[in-house]
C-alpha positions as CSV (number, residue, x, y, z in Angstrom):
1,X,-22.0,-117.1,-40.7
2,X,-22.5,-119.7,-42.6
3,X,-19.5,-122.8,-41.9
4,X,-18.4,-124.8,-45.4
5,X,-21.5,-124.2,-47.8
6,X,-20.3,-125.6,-50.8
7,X,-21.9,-125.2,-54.1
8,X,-22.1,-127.1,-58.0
9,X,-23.5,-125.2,-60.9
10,X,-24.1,-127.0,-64.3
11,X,-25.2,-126.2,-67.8
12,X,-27.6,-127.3,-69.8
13,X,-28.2,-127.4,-73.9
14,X,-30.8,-127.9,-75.7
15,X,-33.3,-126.8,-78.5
16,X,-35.1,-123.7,-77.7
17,X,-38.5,-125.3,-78.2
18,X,-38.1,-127.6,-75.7
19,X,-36.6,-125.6,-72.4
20,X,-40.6,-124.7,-71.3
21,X,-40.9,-128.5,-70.4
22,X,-37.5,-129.1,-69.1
23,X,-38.1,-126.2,-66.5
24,X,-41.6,-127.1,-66.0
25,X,-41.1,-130.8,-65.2
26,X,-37.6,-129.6,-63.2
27,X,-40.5,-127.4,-61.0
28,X,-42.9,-130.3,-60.8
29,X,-41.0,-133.1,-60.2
30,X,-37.0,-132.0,-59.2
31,X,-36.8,-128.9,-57.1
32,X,-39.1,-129.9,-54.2
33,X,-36.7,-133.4,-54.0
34,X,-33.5,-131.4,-53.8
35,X,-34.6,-129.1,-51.3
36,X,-35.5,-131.8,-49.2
37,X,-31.9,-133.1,-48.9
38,X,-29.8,-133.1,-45.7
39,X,-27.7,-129.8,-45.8
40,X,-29.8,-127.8,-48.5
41,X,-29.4,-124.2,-48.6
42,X,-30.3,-123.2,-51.9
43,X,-31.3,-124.1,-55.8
44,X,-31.9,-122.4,-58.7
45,X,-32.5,-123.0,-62.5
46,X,-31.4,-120.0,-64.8
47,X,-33.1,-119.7,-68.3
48,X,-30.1,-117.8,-70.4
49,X,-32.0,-118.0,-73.5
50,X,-31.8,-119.9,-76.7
51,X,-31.8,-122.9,-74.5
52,X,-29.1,-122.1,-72.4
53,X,-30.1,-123.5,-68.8
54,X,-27.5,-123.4,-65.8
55,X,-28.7,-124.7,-62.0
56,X,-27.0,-123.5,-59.5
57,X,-27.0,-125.8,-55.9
58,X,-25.7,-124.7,-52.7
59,X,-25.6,-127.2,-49.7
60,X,-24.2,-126.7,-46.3
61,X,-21.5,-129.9,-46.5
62,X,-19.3,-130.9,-49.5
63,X,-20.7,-134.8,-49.1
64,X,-24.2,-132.9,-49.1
65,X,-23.7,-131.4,-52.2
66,X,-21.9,-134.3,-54.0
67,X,-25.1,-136.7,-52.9
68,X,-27.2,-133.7,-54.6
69,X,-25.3,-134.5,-57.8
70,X,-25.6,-137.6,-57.6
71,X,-29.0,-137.3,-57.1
72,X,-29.6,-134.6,-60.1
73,X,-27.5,-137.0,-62.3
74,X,-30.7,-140.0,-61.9
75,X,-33.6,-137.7,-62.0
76,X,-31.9,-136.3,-65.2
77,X,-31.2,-139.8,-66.7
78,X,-35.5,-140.7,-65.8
79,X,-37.4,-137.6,-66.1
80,X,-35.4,-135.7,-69.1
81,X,-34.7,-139.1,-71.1
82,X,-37.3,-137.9,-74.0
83,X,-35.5,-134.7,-74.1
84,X,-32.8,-134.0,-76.0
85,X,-30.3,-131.9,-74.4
86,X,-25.9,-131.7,-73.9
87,X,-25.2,-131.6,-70.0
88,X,-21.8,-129.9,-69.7
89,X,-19.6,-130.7,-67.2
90,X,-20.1,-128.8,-63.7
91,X,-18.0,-126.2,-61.8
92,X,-17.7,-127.0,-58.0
93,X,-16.7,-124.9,-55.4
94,X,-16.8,-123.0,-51.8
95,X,-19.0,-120.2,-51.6
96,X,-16.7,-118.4,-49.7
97,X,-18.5,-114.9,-50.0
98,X,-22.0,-115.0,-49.9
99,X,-25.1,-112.4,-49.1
100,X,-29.3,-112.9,-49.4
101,X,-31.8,-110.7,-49.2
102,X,-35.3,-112.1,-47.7
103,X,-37.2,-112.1,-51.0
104,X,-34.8,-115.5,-52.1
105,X,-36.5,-117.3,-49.9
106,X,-40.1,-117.4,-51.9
107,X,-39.8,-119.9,-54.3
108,X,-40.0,-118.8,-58.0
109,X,-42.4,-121.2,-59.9
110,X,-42.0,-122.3,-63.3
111,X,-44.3,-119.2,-65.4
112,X,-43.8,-116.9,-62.2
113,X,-42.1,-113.6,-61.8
114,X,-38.4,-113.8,-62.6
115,X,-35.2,-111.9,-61.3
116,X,-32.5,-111.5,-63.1
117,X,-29.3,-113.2,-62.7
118,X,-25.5,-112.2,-63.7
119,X,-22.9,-114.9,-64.3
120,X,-19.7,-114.8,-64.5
121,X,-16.2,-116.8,-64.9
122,X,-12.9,-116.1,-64.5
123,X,-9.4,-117.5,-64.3
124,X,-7.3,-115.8,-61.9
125,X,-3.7,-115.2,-63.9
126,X,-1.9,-113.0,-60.7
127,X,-1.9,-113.3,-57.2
128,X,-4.0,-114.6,-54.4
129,X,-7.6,-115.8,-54.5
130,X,-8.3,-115.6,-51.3
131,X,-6.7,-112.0,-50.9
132,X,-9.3,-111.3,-54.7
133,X,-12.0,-112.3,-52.3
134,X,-11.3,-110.5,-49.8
135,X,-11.4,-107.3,-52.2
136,X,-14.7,-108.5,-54.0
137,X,-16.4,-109.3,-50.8
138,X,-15.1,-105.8,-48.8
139,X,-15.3,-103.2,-52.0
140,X,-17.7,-104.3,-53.8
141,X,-20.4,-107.1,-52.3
142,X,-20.9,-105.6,-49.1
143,X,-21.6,-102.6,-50.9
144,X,-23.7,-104.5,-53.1
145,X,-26.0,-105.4,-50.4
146,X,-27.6,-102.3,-49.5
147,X,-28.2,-101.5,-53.0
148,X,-32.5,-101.3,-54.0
149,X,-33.3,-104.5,-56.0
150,X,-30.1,-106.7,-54.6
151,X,-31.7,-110.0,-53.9
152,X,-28.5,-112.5,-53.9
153,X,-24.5,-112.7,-54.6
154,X,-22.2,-116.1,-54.3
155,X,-18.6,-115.6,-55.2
156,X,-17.1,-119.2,-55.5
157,X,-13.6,-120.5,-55.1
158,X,-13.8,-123.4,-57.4
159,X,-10.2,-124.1,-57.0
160,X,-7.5,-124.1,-59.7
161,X,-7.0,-120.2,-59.2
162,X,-11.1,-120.5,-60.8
163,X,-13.3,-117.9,-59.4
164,X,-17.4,-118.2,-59.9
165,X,-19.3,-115.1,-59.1
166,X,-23.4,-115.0,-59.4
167,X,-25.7,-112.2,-58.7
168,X,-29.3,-112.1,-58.8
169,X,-31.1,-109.0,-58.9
170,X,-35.0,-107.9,-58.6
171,X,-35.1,-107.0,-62.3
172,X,-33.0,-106.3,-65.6
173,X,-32.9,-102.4,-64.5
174,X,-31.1,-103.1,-61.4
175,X,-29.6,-106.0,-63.1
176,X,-28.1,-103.1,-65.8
177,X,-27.1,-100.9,-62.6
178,X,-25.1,-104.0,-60.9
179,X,-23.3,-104.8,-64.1
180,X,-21.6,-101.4,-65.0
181,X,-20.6,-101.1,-61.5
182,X,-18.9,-105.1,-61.7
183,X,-17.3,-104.5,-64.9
184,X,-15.7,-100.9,-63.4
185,X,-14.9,-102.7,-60.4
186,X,-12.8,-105.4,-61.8
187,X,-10.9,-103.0,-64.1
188,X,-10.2,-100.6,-61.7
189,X,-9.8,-102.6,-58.3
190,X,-8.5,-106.1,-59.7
191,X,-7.0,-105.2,-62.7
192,X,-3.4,-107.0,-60.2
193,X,-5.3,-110.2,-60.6
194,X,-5.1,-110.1,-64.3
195,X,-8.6,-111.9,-64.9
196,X,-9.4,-114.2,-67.8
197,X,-13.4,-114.3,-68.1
198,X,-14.4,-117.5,-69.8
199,X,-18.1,-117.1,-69.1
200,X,-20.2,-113.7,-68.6
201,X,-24.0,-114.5,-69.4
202,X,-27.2,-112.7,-68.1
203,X,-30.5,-114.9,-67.3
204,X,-33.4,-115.0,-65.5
205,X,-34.6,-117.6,-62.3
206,X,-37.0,-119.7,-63.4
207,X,-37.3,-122.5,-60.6
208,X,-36.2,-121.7,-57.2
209,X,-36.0,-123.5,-53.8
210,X,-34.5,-121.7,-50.5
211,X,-33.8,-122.5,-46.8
212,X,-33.6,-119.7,-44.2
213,X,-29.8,-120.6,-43.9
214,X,-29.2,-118.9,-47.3
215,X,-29.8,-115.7,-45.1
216,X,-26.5,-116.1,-43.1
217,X,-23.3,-114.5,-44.6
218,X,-20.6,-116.2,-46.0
219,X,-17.1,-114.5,-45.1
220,X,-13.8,-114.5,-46.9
């Protein structure tokens, strides 16, 4: 089990046009650097089309992942400064449920084969988040994991009754699969927690970095 691996996701903006050479410079230049932090885990940039781009960071230590930021923030400010783009501001949190399959740990290159990736946000309007987690991770993630094609799934408590859930699948078939069974599982088995989605997006991985630690569970 994985102790206090703490994660930050951003998102990023910017003309369509111009999101090849953001990811491709993020794969030459960026994703090598993060993984080489203290405490990495695990990094991914998600293409969301239209130049919608969201990275996704998990580290084993808060401190970890704030440095990571920190460290994001400059290479951003140096590399990206010809590049016109709206950097929104990012959702923290504790990964307290997480599963990986072994194929998260190759690293996806920039013009490589993709998986697909599932986001979603909600705001949790009734009851307990840690008792929602509990539910997610028994009825449905666990479940989740033995399904063909799973490849990843981090559900985040971001704190302020804010709940971050992210799925990566092998392909948009499976991805298709997942989805229905999500959406039936929050109507009928959280419908209590009265969830507010604010963001519910499908992507692809475009850049990815892993560590072998991304292979031990997180628990609720």
């Amino acid at each position: 089990m994985v102790e206090g691996m703490f994660a930050s996701m951003r998102r990023y903006r910017l003309a369509p046009e111009l999101s090849d050479e953001f990811m491709r410079r993020v794969d030459d230049s960026f994703a090598d650097g993060i993984a080489a932090q203290p405490g990495f885990v695990s990094y991914l940039l998600i293409d969301c089309g239209e130049g919608d781009l969201f990275t996704l960071s998990l580290f084993a230590e808060a401190a970890q992942a704030e440095a990571s930021r920190a460290l994001a923030q400059r290479w951003t400010q140096t590399e990206l400064a010809d590049i016109d783009h709206t950097r929104f501001d990012a959702i923290h949190g504790e990964s307290a449920v997480s599963r990986a399959a072994e194929g998260m740990l190759a690293p996806v290159r920039h013009g490589g084969v993709r998986k697909s990736v599932s986001i979603r946000f909600y705001h949790v309007r009734s009851g307990s988040v840690a008792q929602l987690l509990q539910t997610v991770e028994q009825g449905f993630v666990d479940r989740m994991h033995t399904m063909d094609g799973f490849e990843a799934s981090h559900v985040l408590d971001c704190d302020n009754d804010e709940v971050l859930w992210v799925t990566v699948l092998r392909d948009d078939q499976t991805a298709d699969v997942s989805e229905e069974r999500a959406v039936e599982f929050v109507r009928d088995e959280l419908r209590e927690y009265r969830l507010e989605r604010e963001i519910a997006i499908r992507g692809e991985i475009a850049v990815s970095r892993a560590s072998a630690e991304l292979l031990q569970p997180a628990h609720a």
